[in-house]
C-alpha positions in Angstrom: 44.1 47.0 51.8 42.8 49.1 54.9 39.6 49.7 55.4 40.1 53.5 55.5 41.3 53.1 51.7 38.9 50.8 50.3 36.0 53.8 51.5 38.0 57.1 50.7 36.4 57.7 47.6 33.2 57.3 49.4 33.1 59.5 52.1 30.8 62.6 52.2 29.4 64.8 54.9 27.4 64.0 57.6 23.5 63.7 57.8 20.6 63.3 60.4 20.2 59.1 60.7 16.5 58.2 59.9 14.7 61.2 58.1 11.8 59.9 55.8 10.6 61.7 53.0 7.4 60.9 51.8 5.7 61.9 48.5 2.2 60.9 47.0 1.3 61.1 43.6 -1.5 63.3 42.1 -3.8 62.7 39.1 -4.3 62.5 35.8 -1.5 60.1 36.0 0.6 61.2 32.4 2.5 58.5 30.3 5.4 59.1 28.8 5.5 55.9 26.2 8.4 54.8 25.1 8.2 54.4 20.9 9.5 52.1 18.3 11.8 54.0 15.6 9.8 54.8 12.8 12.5 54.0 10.6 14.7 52.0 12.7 18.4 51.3 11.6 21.0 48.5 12.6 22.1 49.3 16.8 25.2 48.9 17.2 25.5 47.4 20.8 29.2 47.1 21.2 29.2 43.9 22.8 29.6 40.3 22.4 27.2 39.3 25.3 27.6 35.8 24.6 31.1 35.6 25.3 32.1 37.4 28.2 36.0 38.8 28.5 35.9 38.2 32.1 33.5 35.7 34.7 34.1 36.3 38.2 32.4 33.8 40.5 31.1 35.1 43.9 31.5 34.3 47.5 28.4 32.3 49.2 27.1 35.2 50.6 26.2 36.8 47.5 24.4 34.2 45.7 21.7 36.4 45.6 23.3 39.5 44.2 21.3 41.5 42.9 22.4 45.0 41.9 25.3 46.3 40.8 27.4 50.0 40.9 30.9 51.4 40.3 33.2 53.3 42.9 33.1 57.1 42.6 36.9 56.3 41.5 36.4 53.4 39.4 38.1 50.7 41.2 35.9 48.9 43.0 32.2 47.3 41.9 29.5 48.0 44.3 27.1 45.0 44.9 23.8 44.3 46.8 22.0 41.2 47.7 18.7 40.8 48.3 18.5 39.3 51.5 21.0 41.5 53.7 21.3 44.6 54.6 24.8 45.2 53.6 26.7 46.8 50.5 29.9 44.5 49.1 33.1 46.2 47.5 34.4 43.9 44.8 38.0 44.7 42.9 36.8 45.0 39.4 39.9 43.6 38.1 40.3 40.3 40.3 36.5 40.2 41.0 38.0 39.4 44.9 35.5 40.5 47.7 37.6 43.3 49.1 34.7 44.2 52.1 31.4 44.4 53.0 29.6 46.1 55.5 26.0 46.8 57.2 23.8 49.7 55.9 20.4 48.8 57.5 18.6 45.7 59.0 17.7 42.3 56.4 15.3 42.7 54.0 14.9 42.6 50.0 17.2 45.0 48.7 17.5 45.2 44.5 19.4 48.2 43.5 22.6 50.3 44.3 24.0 53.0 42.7 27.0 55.5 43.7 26.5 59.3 43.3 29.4 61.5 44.0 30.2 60.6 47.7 27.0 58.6 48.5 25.7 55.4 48.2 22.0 55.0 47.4 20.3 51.2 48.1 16.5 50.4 46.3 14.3 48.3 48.2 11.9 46.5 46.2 9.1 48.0 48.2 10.2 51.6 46.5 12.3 52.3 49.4 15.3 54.4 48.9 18.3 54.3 51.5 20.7 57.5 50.9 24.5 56.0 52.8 26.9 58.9 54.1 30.4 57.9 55.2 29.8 54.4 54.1 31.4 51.9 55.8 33.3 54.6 58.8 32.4 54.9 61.9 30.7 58.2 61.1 28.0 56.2 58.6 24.8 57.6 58.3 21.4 56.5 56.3 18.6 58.3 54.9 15.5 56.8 54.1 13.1 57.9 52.0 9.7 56.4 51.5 7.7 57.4 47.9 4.1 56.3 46.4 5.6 53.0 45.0 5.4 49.6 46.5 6.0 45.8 46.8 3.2 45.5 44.5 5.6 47.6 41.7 8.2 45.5 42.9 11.1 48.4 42.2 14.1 46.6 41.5 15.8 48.9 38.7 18.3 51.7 40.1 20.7 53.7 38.1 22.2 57.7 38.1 21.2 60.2 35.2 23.7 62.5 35.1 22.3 64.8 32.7 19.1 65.9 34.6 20.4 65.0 38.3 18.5 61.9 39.1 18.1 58.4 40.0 16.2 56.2 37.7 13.7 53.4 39.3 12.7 50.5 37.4 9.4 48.7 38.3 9.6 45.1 37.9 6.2 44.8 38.7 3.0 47.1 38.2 3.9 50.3 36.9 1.6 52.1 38.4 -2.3 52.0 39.4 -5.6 51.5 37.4 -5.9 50.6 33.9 -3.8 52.9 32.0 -1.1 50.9 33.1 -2.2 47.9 32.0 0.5 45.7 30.1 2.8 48.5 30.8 6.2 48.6 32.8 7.3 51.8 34.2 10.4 54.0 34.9 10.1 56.7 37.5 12.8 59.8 38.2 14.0 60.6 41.8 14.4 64.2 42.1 18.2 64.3 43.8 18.0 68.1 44.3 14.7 68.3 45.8 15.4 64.6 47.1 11.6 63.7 46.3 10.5 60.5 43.6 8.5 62.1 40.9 4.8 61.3 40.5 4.3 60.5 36.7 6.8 58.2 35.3 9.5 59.1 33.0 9.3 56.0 30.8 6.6 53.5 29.9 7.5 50.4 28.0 4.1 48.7 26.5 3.8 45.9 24.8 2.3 47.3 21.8 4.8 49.6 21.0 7.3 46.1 21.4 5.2 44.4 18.8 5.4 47.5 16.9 9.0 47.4 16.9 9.7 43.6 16.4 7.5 44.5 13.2 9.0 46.7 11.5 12.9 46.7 12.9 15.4 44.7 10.3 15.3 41.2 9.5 18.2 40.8 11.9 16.1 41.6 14.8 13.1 39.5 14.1 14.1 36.4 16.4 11.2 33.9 16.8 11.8 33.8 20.2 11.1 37.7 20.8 8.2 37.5 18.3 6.7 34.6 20.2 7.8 36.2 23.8 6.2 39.5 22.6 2.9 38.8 20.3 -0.1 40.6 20.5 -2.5 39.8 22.8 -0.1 38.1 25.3 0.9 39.3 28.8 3.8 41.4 29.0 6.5 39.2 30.4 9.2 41.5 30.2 10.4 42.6 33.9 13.1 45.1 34.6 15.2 44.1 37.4 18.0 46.0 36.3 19.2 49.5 34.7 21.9 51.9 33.4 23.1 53.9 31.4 26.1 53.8 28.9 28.6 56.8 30.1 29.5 57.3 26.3 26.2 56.9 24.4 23.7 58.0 27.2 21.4 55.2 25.8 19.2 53.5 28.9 20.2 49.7 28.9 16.9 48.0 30.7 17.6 44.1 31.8 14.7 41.7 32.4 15.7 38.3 34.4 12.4 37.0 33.3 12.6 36.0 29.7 16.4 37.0 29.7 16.2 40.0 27.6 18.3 43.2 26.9 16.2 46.2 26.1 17.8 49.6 24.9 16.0 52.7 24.3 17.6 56.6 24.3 16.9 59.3 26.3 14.0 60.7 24.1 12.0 57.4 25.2 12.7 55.6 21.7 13.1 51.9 21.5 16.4 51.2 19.8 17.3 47.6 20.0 16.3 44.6 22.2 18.5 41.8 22.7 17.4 38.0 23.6 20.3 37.3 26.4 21.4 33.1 26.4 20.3 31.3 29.7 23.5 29.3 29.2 25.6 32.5 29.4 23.3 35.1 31.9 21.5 32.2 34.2 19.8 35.0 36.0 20.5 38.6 35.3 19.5 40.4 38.0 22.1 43.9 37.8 23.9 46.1 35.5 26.7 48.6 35.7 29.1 50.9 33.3 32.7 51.7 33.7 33.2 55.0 32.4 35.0 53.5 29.1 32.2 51.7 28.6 32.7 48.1 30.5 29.8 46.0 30.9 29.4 44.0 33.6 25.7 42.1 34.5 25.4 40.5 37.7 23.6 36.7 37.5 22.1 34.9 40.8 23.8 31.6 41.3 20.1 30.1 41.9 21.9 27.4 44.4 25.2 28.0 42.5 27.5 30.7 43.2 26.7 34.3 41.9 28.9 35.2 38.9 29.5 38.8 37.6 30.3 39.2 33.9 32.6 41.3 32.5 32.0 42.7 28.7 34.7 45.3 26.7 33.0 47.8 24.8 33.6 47.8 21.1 33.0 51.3 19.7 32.2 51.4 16.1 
C-alpha cells in the first residue's frame, strides 16, 4: 500500500507551522458535576469486555501506546505512544502496522483523535498539536498551549460531534484550589474558535460515585468498586482515556489505575461503571469507536508488547 493512499483520507489544507494559542482561565471557576441517576435502571453496555473478538499484539515500538483514533474513512486505527513524537496507522482488520511517521520532536504524548481532515495529538502537559497533510510532504502542525498542565496530567482526548469540540480528560488535578478536591475533570476545546474552555464541562467526584454505587442495582454493587470507591478515601479513579459511542452518544471514561470503565451521558449523568479484568486489559491506556459501534481499548505491554483489543457491539 503506497504511502499516498494510506494518508488520502487525511489530507486537508495548508496552515502556518508553529502558531500558539494561549488561553487563561478566569474566576469563579463553575463545576459542572457529573450526577448519579436518581433512579438508575440496568445499562446495557453492549459488550463482553472480558472476552475480546479480536487481540492484536503490537510492534516494539509501541509498547507504550497510549491513545487511540479511527481514520476519517474507517480503515485504519490511529495510535500514539507516549514517548515519540510520531502518529502510527494500524489496519483495523489485521491489526498490521501499515506506517508511521513524525509529527513533532519526543515527548509524552497521551491522546489522538481524527477530525475531518486533521489529526489532533494531546500532550499530557495540556498541549494540543493540530496535523495538516499528515504524513505528505506538505505536513504542517499547530500547537496550541491552554491553562492546563503536567500537574492535570491531560491524557483523555476524544471528538464531540454534536457541539464541535474536543473533549480533554485530566488524569491528574482537575483544576486548582479546593473546589476541586477529590474531583477529576473534563474540559471542552472550542474547534471553531480553536481556544480550550475555562470551566470544565464534566466533573466526576467521588461523592457522587459512592452515591451511585449506593443506590444503582444489586448487579452493580461489586465489592471491589464499593471498597475502591468508599467514603472518605482518595479518589483513585484516573482518566487516561475517552470517547464516545457514535450510536448512543454516551461518554465512555477509561481509568488505567484501578482498571475501571466509567459511562455517563451527555447531560453529565453517571450511567454505569464497569470493574475492567487486569488479566484481560493489563493497562488500558486508550479508547476508540468504529462508527457501528466497535470497541477497541489500547493496553501498554509494561515490558511486553502492546495489544489492542477489539470488542463487537451488541445492540439490545
Amino acid at each position: 500500500m503506497s504511502k499516498q493512499i494510506i494518508f488520502t483520507s487525511l489530507i486537508g489544507a495548508l496552515i502556518a507551522c508553529g502558531n500558539q494559542t494561549t488561553s487563561t482561565p478566569p474566576a469563579p471557576v463553575q463545576l459542572n458535576m457529573v450526577r448519579f441517576a436518581e433512579m438508575p435502571t440496568d445499562y446495557e453496555l453492549g459488550y463482553t469486555l472480558t472476552e475480546p473478538d479480536g487481540t492484536f499484539k503490537m510492534p516494539k515500538k509501541l509498547e507504550e501506546i497510549s491513545g487511540l483514533s479511527i481514520s476519517r474513512d474507517g480503515s485504519m486505527l490511529i495510535a500514539i505512544e507516549d514517548e515519540n513524537g510520531k502518529i502510527y496507522l494500524i489496519d483495523k482488520e489485521t491489526g498490521e502496522l501499515e506506517e508511521d511517521f513524525t509529527f513533532w520532536k519526543p515527548g509524552d504524548y497521551e491522546g489522538v483523535e481524527v477530525v475531518g481532515s486533521d489529526i489532533y495529538v494531546l500532550k499530557s502537559s495540556g498541549t494540543l498539536y493540530r496535523v495538516k497533510n499528515a504524513g505528505t510532504k506538505d505536513q504542517e502542525v499547530e500547537k496550541f498551549n491552554g491553562f492546563l498542565d503536567s500537574d492535570n496530567d491531560v491524557e483523555g482526548l476524544t471528538y464531540d460531534p454534536t457541539k464541535h469540540r474536543l473533549l480533554l480528560a485530566c488524569k491528574g488535578k482537575g483544576g486548582k484550589g479546593a473546589p476541586f478536591r477529590e474531583k477529576k475533570s473534563i474540559y471542552a476545546f472550542d474547534l471553531q474558535t480553536l481556544t480550550l474552555q475555562p470551566n470544565p464541562v464534566f466533573v466526576i467526584s467521588l461523592n457522587d460515585i459512592h452515591e451511585y454505587l449506593s443506590t444503582a442495582p444489586a448487579i452493580r454493587k461489586l465489592s471491589k468498586l464499593a471498597e475502591m470507591f468508599k467514603p472518605g478515601t482518595e479518589l483513585t479513579f484516573a482518566p487516561s482515556g475517552v470517547a464516545i459511542h457514535p450510536i448512543s452518544g454516551d461518554i465512555f471514561v477509561l481509568s488505567s489505575v484501578g482498571k475501571v470503565l466509567m459511562i455517563i451521558n451527555q447531560e453529565g449523568q453517571l450511567l454505569h461503571i464497569e470493574k475492567l479484568r487486569k488479566e484481560v486489559h493489563s493497562q488500558p491506556e486508550g479508547l476508540c469507536f468504529d462508527q457501528d459501534g466497535t470497541l477497541y481499548i489500547a493496553n501498554e505491554g509494561k515490558g511486553a508488547r502492546g495489544r489492542i483489543l477489539r470488542f463487537d457491539y451488541h445492540q439490545q
